[in-house]
C-alpha positions in Angstrom: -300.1 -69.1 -176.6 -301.7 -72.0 -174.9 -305.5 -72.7 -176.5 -305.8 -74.8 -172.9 -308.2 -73.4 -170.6 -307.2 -74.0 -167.1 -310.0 -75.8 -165.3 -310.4 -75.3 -161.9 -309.3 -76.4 -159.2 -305.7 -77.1 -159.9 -303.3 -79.1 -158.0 -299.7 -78.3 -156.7 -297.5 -79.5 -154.4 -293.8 -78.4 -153.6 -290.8 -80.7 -154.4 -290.0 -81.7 -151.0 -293.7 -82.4 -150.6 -294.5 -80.6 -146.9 -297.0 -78.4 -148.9 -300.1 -78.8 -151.2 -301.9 -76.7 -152.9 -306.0 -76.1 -153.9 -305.9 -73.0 -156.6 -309.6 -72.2 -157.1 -309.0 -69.5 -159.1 -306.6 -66.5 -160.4 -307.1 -65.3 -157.2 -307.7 -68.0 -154.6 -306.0 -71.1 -153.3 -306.0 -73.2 -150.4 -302.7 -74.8 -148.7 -302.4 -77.4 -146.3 -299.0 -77.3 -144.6 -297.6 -80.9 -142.6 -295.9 -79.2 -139.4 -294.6 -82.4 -137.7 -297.5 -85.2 -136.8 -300.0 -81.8 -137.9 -301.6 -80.6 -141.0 -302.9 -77.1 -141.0 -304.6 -75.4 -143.5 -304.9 -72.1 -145.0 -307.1 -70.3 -147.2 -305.4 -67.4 -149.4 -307.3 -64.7 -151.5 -305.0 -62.8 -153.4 -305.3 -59.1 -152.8 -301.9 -58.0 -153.6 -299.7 -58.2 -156.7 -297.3 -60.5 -155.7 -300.0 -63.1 -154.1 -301.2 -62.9 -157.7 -297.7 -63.6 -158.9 -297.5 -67.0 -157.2 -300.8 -68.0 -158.0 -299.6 -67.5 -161.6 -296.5 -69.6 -161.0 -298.6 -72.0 -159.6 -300.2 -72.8 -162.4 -297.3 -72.2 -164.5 -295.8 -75.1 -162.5 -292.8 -72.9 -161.8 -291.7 -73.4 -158.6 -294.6 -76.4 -158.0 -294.6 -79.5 -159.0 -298.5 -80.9 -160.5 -300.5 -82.9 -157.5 -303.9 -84.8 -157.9 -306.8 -84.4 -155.9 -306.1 -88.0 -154.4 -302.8 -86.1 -153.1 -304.7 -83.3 -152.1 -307.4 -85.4 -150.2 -305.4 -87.7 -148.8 -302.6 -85.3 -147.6 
């Protein structure tokens, strides 16, 4: 088991790069989404077991690839 505690925020992004991810917590994250010359942005609050479940592979990385809050900011 991992002795690590996550420290929040954490940073993700998706391979292909047209999404990055805020997670605030086990149960929160924010997304901002390029759509063309746009960037929109979305807050999430996991209510429902599988929003949980991809806020844990988030973390995990599975799925995700690690960002930075430079990538985040400057997305």
């Amino acid at each position: 088991m991992n002795d690590k505690v996550n420290s929040f925020p954490i940073y993700r992004k998706l391979t292909n790069s047209v999404r990055v991810y805020q997670i605030l917590n086990d149960r929160s994250f924010n997304e901002k989404q390029r759509l063309g010359a746009k960037v929109l942005d979305y807050s999430v609050i996991a209510s429902q077991y599988p929003e949980m479940l991809r806020i844990q592979d988030m973390i995990s990385c599975i799925g995700f690839e690690k960002a930075t809050s430079e990538e985040w900011e400057n997305y």
